[in-house]
N, C-alpha and C positions, 0 to 999 in steps of 0.2 A: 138605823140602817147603817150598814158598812160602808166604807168607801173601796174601790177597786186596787189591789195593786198587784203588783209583776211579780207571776207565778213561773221562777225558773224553771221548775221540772214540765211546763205544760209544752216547753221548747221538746223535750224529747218522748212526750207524746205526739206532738208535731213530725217528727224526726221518726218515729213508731207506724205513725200512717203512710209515707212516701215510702221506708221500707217494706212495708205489708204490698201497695200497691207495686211495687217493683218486680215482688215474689210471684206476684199474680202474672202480670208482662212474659215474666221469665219462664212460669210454669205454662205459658197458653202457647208460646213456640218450641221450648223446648223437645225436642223427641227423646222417649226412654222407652231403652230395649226393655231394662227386667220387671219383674211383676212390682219388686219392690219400690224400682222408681218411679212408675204410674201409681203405686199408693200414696208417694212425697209430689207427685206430681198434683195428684186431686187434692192432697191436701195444702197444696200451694195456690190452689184457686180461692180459697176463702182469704186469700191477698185482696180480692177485689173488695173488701167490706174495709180495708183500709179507705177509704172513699167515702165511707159513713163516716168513717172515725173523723175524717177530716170535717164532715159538715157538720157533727155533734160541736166539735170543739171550734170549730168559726162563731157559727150559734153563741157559744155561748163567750168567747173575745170580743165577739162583734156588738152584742148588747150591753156587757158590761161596760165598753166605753160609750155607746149611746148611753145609759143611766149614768154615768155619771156625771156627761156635757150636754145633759137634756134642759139647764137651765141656759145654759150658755147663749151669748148673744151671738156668735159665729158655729155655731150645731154643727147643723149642713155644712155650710161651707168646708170648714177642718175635716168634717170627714169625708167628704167627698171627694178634697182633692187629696188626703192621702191616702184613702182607698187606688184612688188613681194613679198616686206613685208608685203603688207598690207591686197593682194588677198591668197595668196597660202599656208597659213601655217592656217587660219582656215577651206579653203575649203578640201583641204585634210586632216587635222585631223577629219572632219565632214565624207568624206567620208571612211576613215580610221573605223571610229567607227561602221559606218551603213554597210560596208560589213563584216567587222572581229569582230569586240568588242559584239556588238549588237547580232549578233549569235549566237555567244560564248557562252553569257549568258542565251538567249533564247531556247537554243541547237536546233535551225534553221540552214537549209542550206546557204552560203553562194552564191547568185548567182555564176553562171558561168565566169569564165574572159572576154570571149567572150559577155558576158551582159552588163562587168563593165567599159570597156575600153575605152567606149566613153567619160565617163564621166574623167575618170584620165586625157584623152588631149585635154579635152573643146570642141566634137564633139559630145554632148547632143543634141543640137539644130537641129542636121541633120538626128539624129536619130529618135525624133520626129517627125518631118517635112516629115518623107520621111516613116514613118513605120519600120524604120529599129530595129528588139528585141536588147531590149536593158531591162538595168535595174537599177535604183538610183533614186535620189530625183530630180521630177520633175520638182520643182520648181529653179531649177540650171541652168536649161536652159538662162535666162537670164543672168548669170553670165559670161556663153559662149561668149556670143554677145560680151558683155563690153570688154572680155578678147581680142576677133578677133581685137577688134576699138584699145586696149591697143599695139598690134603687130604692126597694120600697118597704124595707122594714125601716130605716129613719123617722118615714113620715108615720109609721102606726104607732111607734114606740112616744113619739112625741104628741103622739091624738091621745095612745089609752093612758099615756104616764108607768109607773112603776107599778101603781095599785091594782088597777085594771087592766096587767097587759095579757095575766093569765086569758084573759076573752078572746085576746086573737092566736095564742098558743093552741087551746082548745079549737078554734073553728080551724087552724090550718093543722093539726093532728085527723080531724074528720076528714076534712075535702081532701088528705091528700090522700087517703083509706080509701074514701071515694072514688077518686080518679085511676088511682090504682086497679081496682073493681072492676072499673069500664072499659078502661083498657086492657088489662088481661081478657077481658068477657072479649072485646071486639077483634082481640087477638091479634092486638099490638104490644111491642115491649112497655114494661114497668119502668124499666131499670134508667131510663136518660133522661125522662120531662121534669121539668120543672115542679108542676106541682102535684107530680108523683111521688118527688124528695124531697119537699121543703118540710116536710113534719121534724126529719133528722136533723135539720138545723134549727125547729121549733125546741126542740128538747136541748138544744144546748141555752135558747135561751132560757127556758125554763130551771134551766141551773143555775142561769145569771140572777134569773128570779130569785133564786132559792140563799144563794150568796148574800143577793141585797138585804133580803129581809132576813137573817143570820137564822136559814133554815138546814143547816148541813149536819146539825146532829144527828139527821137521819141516815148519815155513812158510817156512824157508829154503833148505830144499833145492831140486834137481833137480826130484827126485820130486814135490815138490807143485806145480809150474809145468806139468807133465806132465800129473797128475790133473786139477788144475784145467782145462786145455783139452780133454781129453776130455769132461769131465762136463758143463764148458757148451756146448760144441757140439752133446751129445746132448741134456740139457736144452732148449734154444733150440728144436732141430728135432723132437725130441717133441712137447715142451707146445706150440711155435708152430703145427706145422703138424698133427698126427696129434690132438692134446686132443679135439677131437669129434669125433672118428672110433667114441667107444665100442668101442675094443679092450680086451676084459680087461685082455692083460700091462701095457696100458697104464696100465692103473687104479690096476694093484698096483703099478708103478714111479716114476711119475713124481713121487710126493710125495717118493720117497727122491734123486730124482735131484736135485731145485730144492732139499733139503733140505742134501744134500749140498754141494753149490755153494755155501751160504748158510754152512756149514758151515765150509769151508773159505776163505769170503772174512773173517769174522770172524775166526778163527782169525787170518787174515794179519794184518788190521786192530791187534789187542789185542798181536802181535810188532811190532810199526811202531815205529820210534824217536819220540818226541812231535815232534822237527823234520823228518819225515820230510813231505810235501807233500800224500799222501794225511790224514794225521793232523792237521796245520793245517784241510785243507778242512773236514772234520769237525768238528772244535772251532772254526767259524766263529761269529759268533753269530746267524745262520740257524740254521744245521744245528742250535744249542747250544739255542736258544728253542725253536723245534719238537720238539725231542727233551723238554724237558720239559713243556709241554704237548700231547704226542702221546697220550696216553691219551685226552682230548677230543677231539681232531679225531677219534681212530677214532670215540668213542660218536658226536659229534651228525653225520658224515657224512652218514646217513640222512635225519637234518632238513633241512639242506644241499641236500640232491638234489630229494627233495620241493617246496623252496620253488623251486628254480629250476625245476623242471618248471610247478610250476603257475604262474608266472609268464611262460612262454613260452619260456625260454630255449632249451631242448633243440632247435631247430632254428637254434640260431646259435650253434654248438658255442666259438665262443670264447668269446662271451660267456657262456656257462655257463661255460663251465674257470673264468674271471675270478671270476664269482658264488659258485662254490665255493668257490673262494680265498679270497676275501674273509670270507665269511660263516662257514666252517670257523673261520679265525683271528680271527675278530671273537670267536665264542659259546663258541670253547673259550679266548681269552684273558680273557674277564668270568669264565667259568667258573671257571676254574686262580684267578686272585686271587680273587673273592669268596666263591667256596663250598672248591674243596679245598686252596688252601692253608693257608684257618684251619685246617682239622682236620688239614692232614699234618703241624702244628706238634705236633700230639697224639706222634704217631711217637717224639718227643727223651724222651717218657718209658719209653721200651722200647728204648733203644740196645742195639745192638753193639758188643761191643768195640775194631771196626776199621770205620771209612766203609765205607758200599756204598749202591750204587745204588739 
Protein backbone atom coordinates (compact mmCIF):
# COMPACT_ATOMS: atom_id res chain seq x y z
CA UNK A 1 0.00 0.00 0.00
CA UNK A 2 1.04 3.59 -0.69
CA UNK A 3 1.74 6.15 1.87
CA UNK A 4 -0.24 9.67 1.33
CA UNK A 5 1.57 12.76 0.32
CA UNK A 6 0.98 16.50 -0.66
CA UNK A 7 -0.63 16.82 -4.08
CA UNK A 8 0.21 20.48 -5.05
CA UNK A 9 -2.21 20.76 -7.95
CA UNK A 10 -5.30 19.40 -5.72
CA UNK A 11 -4.69 23.16 -4.00
CA UNK A 12 -6.02 24.54 -7.40
CA UNK A 13 -8.70 22.27 -7.72
CA UNK A 14 -9.60 23.47 -4.35
CA UNK A 15 -9.12 26.91 -5.79
CA UNK A 16 -11.51 25.61 -9.10
CA UNK A 17 -14.39 24.81 -6.75
CA UNK A 18 -14.89 28.31 -4.74
CA UNK A 19 -14.49 29.79 -8.17
CA UNK A 20 -17.14 27.70 -9.85
CA UNK A 21 -19.29 28.53 -6.65
CA UNK A 22 -18.70 32.23 -7.06
CA UNK A 23 -19.98 32.02 -10.84
CA UNK A 24 -23.04 30.50 -9.45
CA UNK A 25 -23.59 33.56 -6.68
CA UNK A 26 -22.92 35.90 -9.46
CA UNK A 27 -25.08 34.39 -12.12
CA UNK A 28 -28.23 33.99 -9.65
CA UNK A 29 -28.25 38.04 -8.88
CA UNK A 30 -26.98 39.09 -11.71
CA UNK A 31 -29.68 40.86 -14.25
CA UNK A 32 -29.08 40.53 -18.15
CA UNK A 33 -30.89 42.42 -20.72
CA UNK A 34 -29.55 40.29 -23.95
CA UNK A 35 -30.46 36.84 -25.00
CA UNK A 36 -27.00 36.29 -25.14
CA UNK A 37 -26.40 37.04 -21.52
CA UNK A 38 -29.18 34.82 -20.05
CA UNK A 39 -27.41 31.91 -22.12
CA UNK A 40 -23.82 32.83 -20.00
CA UNK A 41 -26.16 33.47 -17.27
CA UNK A 42 -27.69 29.65 -17.26
CA UNK A 43 -24.62 28.58 -17.96
CA UNK A 44 -23.11 30.18 -14.87
CA UNK A 45 -25.60 28.24 -12.74
CA UNK A 46 -23.80 24.84 -13.06
CA UNK A 47 -21.22 27.02 -10.65
CA UNK A 48 -23.39 25.48 -8.08
CA UNK A 49 -21.81 21.82 -8.72
CA UNK A 50 -18.74 23.52 -7.52
CA UNK A 51 -20.15 22.32 -4.03
CA UNK A 52 -19.81 18.67 -5.21
CA UNK A 53 -16.52 19.35 -6.41
CA UNK A 54 -15.73 20.47 -3.01
CA UNK A 55 -17.19 17.39 -1.23
CA UNK A 56 -15.63 14.82 -3.85
CA UNK A 57 -12.31 16.24 -3.04
CA UNK A 58 -12.70 16.65 1.02
CA UNK A 59 -13.71 12.92 0.61
CA UNK A 60 -11.07 12.02 -0.46
CA UNK A 61 -8.20 14.64 1.90
CA UNK A 62 -10.16 13.74 4.67
CA UNK A 63 -9.68 9.78 4.45
CA UNK A 64 -6.47 9.67 3.10
CA UNK A 65 -5.03 11.24 6.32
CA UNK A 66 -7.54 8.97 8.39
CA UNK A 67 -5.60 5.96 6.57
CA UNK A 68 -2.74 6.90 7.18
CA UNK A 69 -2.91 7.91 11.24
CA UNK A 70 -5.43 5.03 11.71
CA UNK A 71 -2.64 3.20 13.65
CA UNK A 72 -1.93 6.19 15.56
CA UNK A 73 -2.03 6.41 19.35
CA UNK A 74 -3.62 10.11 19.14
CA UNK A 75 -6.14 9.41 15.71
CA UNK A 76 -8.98 11.34 17.06
CA UNK A 77 -7.61 13.62 18.96
CA UNK A 78 -5.04 15.29 15.98
CA UNK A 79 -7.71 15.28 13.86
CA UNK A 80 -10.28 16.70 15.58
CA UNK A 81 -8.70 19.32 16.94
CA UNK A 82 -7.26 20.47 13.61
CA UNK A 83 -10.29 19.81 11.86
CA UNK A 84 -11.34 22.50 14.42
CA UNK A 85 -8.62 24.92 13.64
CA UNK A 86 -9.23 25.10 10.52
CA UNK A 87 -13.35 25.04 10.45
CA UNK A 88 -14.66 26.82 13.55
CA UNK A 89 -12.91 29.99 14.47
CA UNK A 90 -13.81 31.60 10.82
CA UNK A 91 -17.21 30.17 10.85
CA UNK A 92 -18.13 31.58 13.96
CA UNK A 93 -16.40 34.68 13.87
CA UNK A 94 -18.67 35.03 10.41
CA UNK A 95 -21.56 34.19 12.31
CA UNK A 96 -20.47 36.20 15.35
CA UNK A 97 -20.47 39.30 12.91
CA UNK A 98 -23.80 38.80 11.01
CA UNK A 99 -25.90 38.36 13.98
CA UNK A 100 -24.24 40.94 16.63
CA UNK A 101 -21.56 43.25 14.89
CA UNK A 102 -23.61 43.71 11.76
CA UNK A 103 -26.66 44.98 13.62
CA UNK A 104 -25.03 46.82 15.69
CA UNK A 105 -23.82 49.02 13.26
CA UNK A 106 -26.94 48.82 11.16
CA UNK A 107 -29.14 49.49 14.41
CA UNK A 108 -31.11 46.15 12.84
CA UNK A 109 -32.75 43.63 14.98
CA UNK A 110 -30.72 40.90 15.68
CA UNK A 111 -32.63 37.69 14.72
CA UNK A 112 -34.13 35.65 17.46
CA UNK A 113 -31.97 32.84 19.23
CA UNK A 114 -34.57 30.50 18.36
CA UNK A 115 -33.67 31.54 14.39
CA UNK A 116 -29.97 31.36 15.19
CA UNK A 117 -29.18 28.17 16.79
CA UNK A 118 -29.34 25.93 14.14
CA UNK A 119 -26.59 27.31 12.66
CA UNK A 120 -24.21 27.69 16.06
CA UNK A 121 -24.52 23.57 15.95
CA UNK A 122 -24.11 22.79 12.24
CA UNK A 123 -28.17 21.81 12.07
CA UNK A 124 -28.60 24.55 9.06
CA UNK A 125 -29.10 21.85 6.58
CA UNK A 126 -32.25 20.28 8.52
CA UNK A 127 -33.59 23.46 8.91
CA UNK A 128 -33.64 24.05 5.15
CA UNK A 129 -34.59 20.79 4.12
CA UNK A 130 -37.33 20.33 6.39
CA UNK A 131 -38.93 24.34 6.47
CA UNK A 132 -38.00 24.61 9.79
CA UNK A 133 -37.63 29.09 10.68
CA UNK A 134 -34.67 29.46 10.89
CA UNK A 135 -32.17 32.45 10.05
CA UNK A 136 -28.22 32.99 8.82
CA UNK A 137 -26.23 32.53 5.86
CA UNK A 138 -27.53 30.12 3.61
CA UNK A 139 -24.97 29.42 1.94
CA UNK A 140 -23.45 27.55 5.32
CA UNK A 141 -25.46 24.77 4.67
CA UNK A 142 -22.76 22.95 3.11
CA UNK A 143 -20.49 23.49 5.75
CA UNK A 144 -22.87 21.43 7.82
CA UNK A 145 -22.60 18.44 5.64
CA UNK A 146 -18.66 18.50 5.73
CA UNK A 147 -18.86 19.18 9.52
CA UNK A 148 -21.59 15.63 10.03
CA UNK A 149 -18.62 13.51 7.48
CA UNK A 150 -15.85 15.47 10.04
CA UNK A 151 -17.88 13.65 13.33
CA UNK A 152 -18.46 10.49 12.11
CA UNK A 153 -16.45 9.09 9.30
CA UNK A 154 -13.22 8.82 11.85
CA UNK A 155 -15.03 6.38 13.99
CA UNK A 156 -16.25 4.06 10.71
CA UNK A 157 -12.86 4.26 9.07
CA UNK A 158 -11.29 3.22 12.17
CA UNK A 159 -14.19 0.20 12.79
CA UNK A 160 -13.94 -1.05 8.98
CA UNK A 161 -9.94 -0.37 8.48
CA UNK A 162 -8.75 0.20 4.92
CA UNK A 163 -9.77 -3.43 3.74
CA UNK A 164 -13.34 -3.14 4.49
CA UNK A 165 -14.22 0.31 4.16
CA UNK A 166 -15.58 -0.14 0.72
CA UNK A 167 -18.85 -1.61 2.95
CA UNK A 168 -19.71 1.60 4.26
CA UNK A 169 -18.84 3.68 0.91
CA UNK A 170 -21.40 1.25 -0.69
CA UNK A 171 -24.16 1.47 2.04
CA UNK A 172 -23.85 5.54 2.14
CA UNK A 173 -23.91 5.59 -1.91
CA UNK A 174 -27.52 3.69 -1.55
CA UNK A 175 -29.05 5.60 1.52
CA UNK A 176 -28.14 8.55 0.12
CA UNK A 177 -30.02 7.42 -3.49
CA UNK A 178 -32.57 6.68 -1.00
CA UNK A 179 -33.21 9.69 0.79
CA UNK A 180 -32.91 11.57 -2.08
CA UNK A 181 -36.09 9.48 -3.48
CA UNK A 182 -38.16 10.36 -0.56
CA UNK A 183 -37.57 13.55 -0.47
CA UNK A 184 -38.11 14.60 -3.94
CA UNK A 185 -41.31 11.98 -3.67
CA UNK A 186 -42.51 14.18 -0.48
CA UNK A 187 -41.60 17.19 -2.30
CA UNK A 188 -38.86 18.61 -0.26
CA UNK A 189 -35.46 19.83 -1.69
CA UNK A 190 -32.50 17.34 -2.49
CA UNK A 191 -30.15 19.69 -2.73
CA UNK A 192 -29.02 20.80 1.47
CA UNK A 193 -29.47 17.48 3.77
CA UNK A 194 -26.94 15.80 4.87
CA UNK A 195 -27.53 12.42 3.75
CA UNK A 196 -28.80 13.41 0.60
CA UNK A 197 -24.94 14.44 -0.02
CA UNK A 198 -22.84 12.54 1.71
CA UNK A 199 -22.54 9.84 -1.20
CA UNK A 200 -20.28 12.82 -2.95
CA UNK A 201 -17.98 12.83 -0.32
CA UNK A 202 -18.23 8.75 -0.23
CA UNK A 203 -16.62 8.72 -3.66
CA UNK A 204 -13.81 10.99 -2.73
CA UNK A 205 -13.19 8.57 -0.37
CA UNK A 206 -13.37 5.91 -2.57
CA UNK A 207 -10.50 7.54 -4.40
CA UNK A 208 -8.61 7.54 -1.06
CA UNK A 209 -9.43 3.80 -1.35
CA UNK A 210 -8.36 3.47 -4.74
CA UNK A 211 -4.88 5.51 -3.97
CA UNK A 212 -4.15 3.19 -0.86
CA UNK A 213 -4.38 0.24 -2.56
CA UNK A 214 -2.20 1.70 -5.88
CA UNK A 215 -5.67 1.35 -7.92
CA UNK A 216 -5.28 4.53 -10.20
CA UNK A 217 -4.20 2.77 -13.36
CA UNK A 218 -7.58 3.01 -14.16
CA UNK A 219 -7.13 6.91 -15.07
CA UNK A 220 -5.21 5.66 -17.61
CA UNK A 221 -6.99 3.54 -19.45
CA UNK A 222 -9.58 3.14 -22.33
CA UNK A 223 -12.13 2.58 -20.03
CA UNK A 224 -12.07 5.82 -18.18
CA UNK A 225 -11.85 8.20 -21.34
CA UNK A 226 -15.06 6.31 -22.27
CA UNK A 227 -16.91 6.77 -18.75
CA UNK A 228 -15.65 10.06 -18.55
CA UNK A 229 -17.55 11.11 -21.93
CA UNK A 230 -20.61 9.60 -21.21
CA UNK A 231 -21.07 10.97 -17.73
CA UNK A 232 -20.44 14.41 -18.94
CA UNK A 233 -22.47 14.48 -21.72
CA UNK A 234 -25.22 13.26 -19.57
CA UNK A 235 -24.41 15.42 -16.77
CA UNK A 236 -24.21 18.71 -18.88
CA UNK A 237 -27.57 17.87 -20.62
CA UNK A 238 -29.48 16.80 -17.38
CA UNK A 239 -28.46 19.41 -14.88
CA UNK A 240 -28.12 22.05 -17.99
CA UNK A 241 -31.27 21.71 -19.55
CA UNK A 242 -33.77 19.16 -17.58
CA UNK A 243 -32.55 20.61 -13.59
CA UNK A 244 -36.04 22.54 -13.29
CA UNK A 245 -37.85 20.54 -14.76
CA UNK A 246 -38.58 18.74 -11.05
CA UNK A 247 -38.37 15.24 -12.45
CA UNK A 248 -38.11 12.81 -9.46
CA UNK A 249 -35.41 10.37 -11.32
CA UNK A 250 -33.86 13.54 -11.73
CA UNK A 251 -33.51 14.46 -8.29
CA UNK A 252 -32.26 11.18 -7.22
CA UNK A 253 -29.57 11.15 -10.03
CA UNK A 254 -28.10 14.03 -10.85
CA UNK A 255 -25.98 14.61 -7.69
CA UNK A 256 -24.50 11.14 -8.45
CA UNK A 257 -23.92 11.91 -12.08
CA UNK A 258 -21.81 15.77 -11.41
CA UNK A 259 -20.38 13.75 -8.61
CA UNK A 260 -19.23 11.16 -10.65
CA UNK A 261 -17.65 13.39 -13.17
CA UNK A 262 -15.76 15.36 -10.38
CA UNK A 263 -14.91 12.07 -9.35
CA UNK A 264 -13.23 10.95 -12.03
CA UNK A 265 -11.73 14.30 -13.14
CA UNK A 266 -9.61 14.34 -9.81
CA UNK A 267 -8.94 10.92 -9.97
CA UNK A 268 -7.09 11.91 -13.41
CA UNK A 269 -5.68 14.99 -11.87
CA UNK A 270 -3.69 13.40 -8.59
CA UNK A 271 -2.32 10.38 -11.73
CA UNK A 272 -0.82 13.48 -13.78
CA UNK A 273 2.76 13.46 -13.86
CA UNK A 274 3.93 17.07 -11.92
CA UNK A 275 5.26 18.29 -15.66
CA UNK A 276 2.32 17.26 -17.09
CA UNK A 277 0.56 20.90 -18.53
CA UNK A 278 -2.78 20.18 -16.83
CA UNK A 279 -0.71 19.94 -13.30
CA UNK A 280 1.55 23.13 -13.91
CA UNK A 281 -1.89 25.19 -14.75
CA UNK A 282 -2.83 23.99 -11.40
CA UNK A 283 0.09 24.72 -9.39
CA UNK A 284 0.12 28.26 -11.08
CA UNK A 285 0.31 30.69 -8.32
CA UNK A 286 -3.27 31.83 -9.10
CA UNK A 287 -4.88 28.65 -8.99
CA UNK A 288 -2.03 27.96 -5.83
CA UNK A 289 -3.16 31.36 -3.71
CA UNK A 290 -6.88 30.76 -4.21
CA UNK A 291 -6.71 27.34 -3.30
CA UNK A 292 -5.49 28.37 -0.10
CA UNK A 293 -7.48 30.90 0.87
CA UNK A 294 -10.63 29.30 -0.70
CA UNK A 295 -12.15 28.54 2.52
CA UNK A 296 -12.86 32.50 2.77
CA UNK A 297 -14.07 33.36 -0.43
CA UNK A 298 -16.60 30.42 0.04
CA UNK A 299 -17.61 31.94 3.87
CA UNK A 300 -17.66 35.88 2.91
CA UNK A 301 -19.26 35.29 -0.72
CA UNK A 302 -22.57 36.27 0.68
CA UNK A 303 -21.12 39.62 2.06
CA UNK A 304 -19.69 40.06 -1.41
CA UNK A 305 -23.14 39.67 -3.17
CA UNK A 306 -24.87 41.75 -0.76
CA UNK A 307 -22.58 44.66 -0.98
CA UNK A 308 -22.66 44.83 -4.56
CA UNK A 309 -26.33 44.41 -4.76
CA UNK A 310 -26.89 47.17 -2.59
CA UNK A 311 -24.58 49.33 -4.28
CA UNK A 312 -26.21 49.04 -7.67
CA UNK A 313 -24.21 46.62 -9.33
CA UNK A 314 -26.49 43.82 -10.22
CA UNK A 315 -27.72 45.48 -13.47
CA UNK A 316 -24.29 46.03 -14.86
CA UNK A 317 -23.34 42.35 -14.60
CA UNK A 318 -19.76 43.17 -15.35
CA UNK A 319 -19.23 45.28 -13.13
CA UNK A 320 -20.59 43.09 -10.52
CA UNK A 321 -18.57 39.89 -11.68
CA UNK A 322 -15.43 42.65 -11.33
CA UNK A 323 -16.84 43.78 -7.57
CA UNK A 324 -17.07 40.25 -6.54
CA UNK A 325 -13.77 39.70 -7.55
CA UNK A 326 -12.30 42.12 -6.01
CA UNK A 327 -13.98 42.32 -2.86
CA UNK A 328 -14.04 38.26 -2.37
CA UNK A 329 -9.97 38.47 -2.63
CA UNK A 330 -9.72 41.59 -0.79
CA UNK A 331 -11.70 40.27 2.67
CA UNK A 332 -10.86 36.64 2.39
CA UNK A 333 -6.94 37.80 1.84
CA UNK A 334 -6.96 40.24 5.35
CA UNK A 335 -8.95 37.45 6.52
CA UNK A 336 -6.47 34.28 5.73
CA UNK A 337 -3.26 36.67 7.30
CA UNK A 338 -4.70 38.23 10.13
CA UNK A 339 -7.15 36.08 11.74
CA UNK A 340 -6.70 32.27 10.44
CA UNK A 341 -3.35 32.00 9.83
CA UNK A 342 -2.32 32.89 13.39
CA UNK A 343 -4.36 30.14 14.66
CA UNK A 344 -3.63 27.47 11.79
CA UNK A 345 0.00 27.88 13.14
CA UNK A 346 -1.78 26.19 16.29
CA UNK A 347 -2.16 22.93 13.80
CA UNK A 348 2.20 22.18 14.11
CA UNK A 349 1.22 21.16 17.71
CA UNK A 350 -0.85 18.04 16.61
CA UNK A 351 1.08 16.87 13.47
CA UNK A 352 0.91 13.95 11.43
CA UNK A 353 3.39 11.85 10.73
CA UNK A 354 3.49 12.59 6.91
CA UNK A 355 2.42 16.29 5.30
CA UNK A 356 -1.19 16.62 4.31
CA UNK A 357 -3.28 19.01 3.20
Amino acid sequence: MSSAKYIKSLDGVRAIAALLVLVFHFSQYAIFQSDWGKMLQKIGYLGQTGVSLFFVLSGFLITRILFDQIHSSHYWKNFIIRRSLRIFPLYYLYLTCEYFVVPFFTHTPSPDISLQWYYWFYLQDFATTFHWPSAGPKHFWSLAVEEHFYLAWPFIVLYYKVKKIIQPIIAVLIISALVRFLLAYFQYQTYFFTFARMDEIALGALLAWMEKNEKLDFFKQKTFYFILFIIGVFSVILWGLFSSEGLLILQVIKYNLISILYFLLIGKVINLDQNHWISRLLCTPFFNYTGKISYGLYVYQATAVIWGITHGYANQPLLFLASLIFFCYLIATISFYLFEQPILKLKNKFTYSSHQQ
